[in-house]
C-alpha positions, -999 to 999 in steps of 0.1 A, spaced: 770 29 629 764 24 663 732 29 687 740 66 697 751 74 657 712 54 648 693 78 666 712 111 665 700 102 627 664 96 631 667 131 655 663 112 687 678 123 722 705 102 730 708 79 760 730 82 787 746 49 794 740 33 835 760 6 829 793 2 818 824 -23 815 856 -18 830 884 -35 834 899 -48 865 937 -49 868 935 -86 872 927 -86 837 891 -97 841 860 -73 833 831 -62 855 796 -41 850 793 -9 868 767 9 875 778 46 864 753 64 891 766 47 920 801 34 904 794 6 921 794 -34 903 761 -38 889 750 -74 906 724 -101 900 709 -124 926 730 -106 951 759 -117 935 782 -90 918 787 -89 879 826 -91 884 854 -112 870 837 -115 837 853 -118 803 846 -92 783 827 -108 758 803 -117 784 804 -80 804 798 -61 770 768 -86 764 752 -80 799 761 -42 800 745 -42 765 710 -59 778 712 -38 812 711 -9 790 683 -19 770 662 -24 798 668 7 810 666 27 778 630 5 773 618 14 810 618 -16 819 625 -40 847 657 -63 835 656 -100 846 694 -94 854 692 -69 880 
């Protein structure tokens, strides 16, 4: 059971995703911010080139920051 499935359960609105993976035609992942569509960056640099173990785990910390209104380290 995933996030979304977990709190459609305990009858809790679920959260729309900023930031997502995709990947690059290079083979290599990056973060995107899904408002601007835009790579999501960190100390001015941006979060592309990644593997995708690595993209799914910032994407996945991004989004709990967000989802915990709070201001992510990453970001």
């Amino acid at each position: 059971m995933d996030d979304d499935d977990a709190a459609i359960d305990r009858g809790e609105p679920m959260q729309e995703k900023r930031y997502e993976i995709r990947q690059e035609s290079n083979g290599c992942w990056t973060v995107v911010d899904v408002l601007t569509g835009l790579p999501a960056a960190s100390d001015g640099r941006d979060l592309t080139g990644l593997g995708k173990d690595d993209a799914s785990d910032i994407a996945y910390a991004l989004n709990e920051d967000v989802s915990r209104h709070r201001d992510s380290p990453l970001v």
